[in-house]
N, C-alpha and C positions, 0 to 999 in steps of 0.2 A: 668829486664832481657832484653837484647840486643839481637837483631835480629842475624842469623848465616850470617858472611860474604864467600862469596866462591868465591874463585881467578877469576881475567878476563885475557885473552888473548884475540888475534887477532884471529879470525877464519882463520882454515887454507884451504890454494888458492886451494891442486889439491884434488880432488875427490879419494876416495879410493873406487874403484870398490869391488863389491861381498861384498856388507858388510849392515850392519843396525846400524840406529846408533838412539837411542832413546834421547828424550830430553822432557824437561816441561818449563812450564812460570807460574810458581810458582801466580805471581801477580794475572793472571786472570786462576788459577784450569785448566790448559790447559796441559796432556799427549798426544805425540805423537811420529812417530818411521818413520824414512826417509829410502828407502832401494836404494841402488845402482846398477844394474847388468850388467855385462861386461864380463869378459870370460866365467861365471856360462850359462848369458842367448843364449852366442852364440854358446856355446858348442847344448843348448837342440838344440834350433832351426836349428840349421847347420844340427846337424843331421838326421833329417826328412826332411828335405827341401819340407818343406810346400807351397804352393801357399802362397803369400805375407800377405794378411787380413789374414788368419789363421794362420799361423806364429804372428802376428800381437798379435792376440786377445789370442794366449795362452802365449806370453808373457805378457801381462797383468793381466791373471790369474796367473802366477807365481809370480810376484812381488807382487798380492793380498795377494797370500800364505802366502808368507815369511812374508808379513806386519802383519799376522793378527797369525802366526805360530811361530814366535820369542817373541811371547806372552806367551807363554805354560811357567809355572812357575815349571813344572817335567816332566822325562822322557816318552817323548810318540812321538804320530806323528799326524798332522794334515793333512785332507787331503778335496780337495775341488774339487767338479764332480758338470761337467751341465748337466742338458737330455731335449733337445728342441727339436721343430719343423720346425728350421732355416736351413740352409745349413750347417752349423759347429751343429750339432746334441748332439756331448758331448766333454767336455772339464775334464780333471782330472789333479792334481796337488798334490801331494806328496811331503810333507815338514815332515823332524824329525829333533828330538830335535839335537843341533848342529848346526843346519845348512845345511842340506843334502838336495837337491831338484830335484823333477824329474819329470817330465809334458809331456801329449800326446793328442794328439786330434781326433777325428772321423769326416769325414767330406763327403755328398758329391760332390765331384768333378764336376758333371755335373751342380749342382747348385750353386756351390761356384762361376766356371767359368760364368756363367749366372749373377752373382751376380757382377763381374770385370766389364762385358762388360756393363752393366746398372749403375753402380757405387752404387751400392747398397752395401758397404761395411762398413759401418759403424758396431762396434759392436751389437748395438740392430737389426740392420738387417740380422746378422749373426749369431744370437742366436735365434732370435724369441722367439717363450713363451715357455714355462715349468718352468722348477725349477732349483737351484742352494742349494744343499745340501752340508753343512759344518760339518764335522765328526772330533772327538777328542778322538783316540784308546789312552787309557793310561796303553796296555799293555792287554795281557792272563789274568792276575786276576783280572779282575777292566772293570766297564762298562761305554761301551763307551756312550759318549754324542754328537747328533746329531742334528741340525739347518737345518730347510727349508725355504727357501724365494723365490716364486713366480718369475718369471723373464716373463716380461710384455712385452716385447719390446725394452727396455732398456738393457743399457751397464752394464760393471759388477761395475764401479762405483755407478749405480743407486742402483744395488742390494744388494752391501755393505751396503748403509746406511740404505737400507730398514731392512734388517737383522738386524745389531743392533738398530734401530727402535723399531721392534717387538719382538728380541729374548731378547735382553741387556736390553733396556729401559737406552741406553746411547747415547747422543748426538755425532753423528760422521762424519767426513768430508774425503772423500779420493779421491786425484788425483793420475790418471793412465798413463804412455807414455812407449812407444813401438819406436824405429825407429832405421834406419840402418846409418850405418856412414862408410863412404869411405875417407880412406887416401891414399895417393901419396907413393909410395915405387919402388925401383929397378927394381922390374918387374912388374910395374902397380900397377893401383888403388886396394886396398885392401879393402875387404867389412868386415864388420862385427854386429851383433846386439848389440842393448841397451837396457836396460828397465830399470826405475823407479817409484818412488811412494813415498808419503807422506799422512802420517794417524792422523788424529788430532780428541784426544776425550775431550770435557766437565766431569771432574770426581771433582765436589766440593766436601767440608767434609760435609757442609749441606747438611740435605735430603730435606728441604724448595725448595733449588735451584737446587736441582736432581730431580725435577719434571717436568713431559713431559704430552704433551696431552694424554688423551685416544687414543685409538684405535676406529676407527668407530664399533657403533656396531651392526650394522648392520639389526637388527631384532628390535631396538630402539621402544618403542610407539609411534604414529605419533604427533608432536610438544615440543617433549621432546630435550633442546637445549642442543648441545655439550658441553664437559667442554674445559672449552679454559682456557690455559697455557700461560702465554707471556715467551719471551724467555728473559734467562736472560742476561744482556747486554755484558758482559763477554764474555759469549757463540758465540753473535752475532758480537761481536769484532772480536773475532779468527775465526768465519766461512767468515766471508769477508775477512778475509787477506786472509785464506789458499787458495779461490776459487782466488785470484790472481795470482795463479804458475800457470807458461806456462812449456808449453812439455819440451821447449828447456833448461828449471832450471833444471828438471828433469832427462837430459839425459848427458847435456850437460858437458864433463869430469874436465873442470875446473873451472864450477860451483862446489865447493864441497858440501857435506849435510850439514857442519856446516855453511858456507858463506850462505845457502840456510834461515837454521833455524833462522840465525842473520839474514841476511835481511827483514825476516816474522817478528819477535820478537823483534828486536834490545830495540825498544822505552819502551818494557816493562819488556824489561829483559831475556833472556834465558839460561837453562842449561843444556847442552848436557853430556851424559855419553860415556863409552866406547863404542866404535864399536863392532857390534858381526859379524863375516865372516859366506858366504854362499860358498855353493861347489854345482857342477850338479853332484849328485852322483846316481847310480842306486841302486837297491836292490838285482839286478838277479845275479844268475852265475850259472855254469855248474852243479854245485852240487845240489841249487834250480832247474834246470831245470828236471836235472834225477832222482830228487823225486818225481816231477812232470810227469813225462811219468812212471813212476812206479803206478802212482794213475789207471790209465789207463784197463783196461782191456786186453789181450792180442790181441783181434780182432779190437781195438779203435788202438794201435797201428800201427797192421799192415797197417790199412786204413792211415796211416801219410807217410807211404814210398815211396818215390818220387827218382825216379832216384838212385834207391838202397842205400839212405838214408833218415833220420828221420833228417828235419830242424825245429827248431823250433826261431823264433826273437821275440824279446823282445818289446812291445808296447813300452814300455819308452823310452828307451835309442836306439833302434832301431840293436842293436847287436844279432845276430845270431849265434845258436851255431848248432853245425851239430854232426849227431850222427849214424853212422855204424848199421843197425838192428839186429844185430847178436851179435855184442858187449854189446849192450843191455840186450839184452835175455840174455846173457851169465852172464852179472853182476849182473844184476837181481836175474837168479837162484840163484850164489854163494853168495848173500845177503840173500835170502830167508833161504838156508840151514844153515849159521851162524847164524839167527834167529831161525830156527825152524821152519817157515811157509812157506806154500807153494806160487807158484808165481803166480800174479793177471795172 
């Protein structure tokens, strides 16, 4: 039996933003997925116009998402929250199946700005400790599965690998880049956001070489020596290449993912599949919303009326929808009495 041949081409030059494009290196058991983002990420960020590092750090968690949410083999949605003790306090990221993504962040301001002026922006300083919780809703009838990983100080690179460290017990490498890019146009410089990322995991067929050290364990008898795992060289191949990508492979538009993944892989071979497209899509809208003020009581809403109406904006997307208090009530009843039930 002969080996399967699969066609080569030239990798192609320009970048296709909003997209993922997954690939393997068959030679050395190496899976991994490059994500692109360009309109998707400057749609999120434009719209909150976040102070810059936080801006920053939540597009790094959306390119996480997506790297780690174009995984999901059926219909559901991933979704990924931090709760520290940093000045960026929570980060949330909302990926479904498709391609759909939409990310907000909590932060505060008085420390963030403290944080500019000291240059203390780096991700881990902007996170501080707590945790970073990875959630997998696979729908109303089906139980969800949920991953925690500590966040130490470190960036949400660091937390990735820790996470599948201790949740997977799969060897993983992931770089992250955030940055702004200004072009020259008819009426000035034109700004806009980038982000990308590159995920690379060890998955041999042997279980011999899917073997990883323990876990410290912490309460261990005194003298009793660790089990020490050497890494297999394979493994140790591809985690030196991948930690060679700079920001500027990552972001930069004519870098493309495939020119990216051949230049990592060329010597040993690479085979890239289709692209899958991402979209900055929300989940809200007027009708979510006024099911929403229907949950309400009728004295929770009066306490919401401001200037003789009821506003309510969207953490995600940052879209606000504004609502008449009488109209309300009025829809209200005339839904209650087609029901049958009386109104909250």
């Amino acid at each position: 039996m002969t080996d399967i041949e699969f066609p080569t081409r030239t990798p192609a030059e320009q970048s296709a933003d909003d997209t993922i494009m997954p690939f393997e290196v068959a030679a050395l058991d190496l899976r991994g997925r490059v994500v692109r983002l360009g309109a998707s990420i400057d749609e999120i960020l434009t719209r909150h116009n976040y102070p810059e590092p936080v801006a920053k750090l939540l597009g790094e968690a959306v390119a996480l998402a997506a790297l780690f949410g174009s995984a999901l083999k059926f219909d559901g949605r991933f979704i990924m929250q931090t709760q520290s003790d940093g000045p960026v306090r929570m980060l949330v990221v909302d990926y479904v199946t498709g391609g759909k993504v939409r990310g907000c962040a909590r932060f505060d301001k008085a420390r963030v700005a403290d944080a500019i002026a000291s240059h203390k922006i780096s991700p881990g300083e902007l996170l501080g400790k707590g945790h970073l919780a990875m959630t997998i809703d696979q729908g109303a009838d089906m139980s969800r599965y949920q991953g925690v990983v500590a966040l130490e100080g470190g960036g949400l690179e660091e937390a990735a690998h820790e996470y599948f460290l201790r949740s997977e017990q799969i060897p993983t490498r992931v770089r992250l880049a955030v940055g702004e890019e200004f072009r020259a146009g008819p009426d000035g410089a034109k700004h806009r956001w980038r982000a990308g990322g590159i995920m690379l995991q060890f998955l041999p067929k042997s279980e011999d070489r899917s073997r990883v050290p323990d876990l410290p364990p912490g309460d261990a008898p005194e003298g009793m020596e660790p089990d020490v795992v050497n890494e297999d060289d394979a493994w140790v191949e591809g985690r030196s290449l991948i930690e060679t990508v700079e920001d500027v492979e990552l972001l930069d538009p004519d870098v493309s993912a495939e020119r990216l993944a051949y230049r990592l892989f060329h010597e040993r071979g690479v085979r890239v599949f289709n692209n899958a497209a991402i979209v900055a899509k929300c989940s809200c809208s007027r009708d979510g919303v006024f099911s929403m003020l229907r949950s309400f009581p009728p004295e929770d809403r009066a306490d919401m009326v401001e200037n003789d109406t009821i506003s309510v904006t969207c953490e995600f997307c940052n879209e606000t929808y504004v609502f008449d208090p009488a109209d309300v009530e009025a829809e209200l009843a005339e839904q209650s009495e087609e029901d049958g039930k009386p109104v909250n």
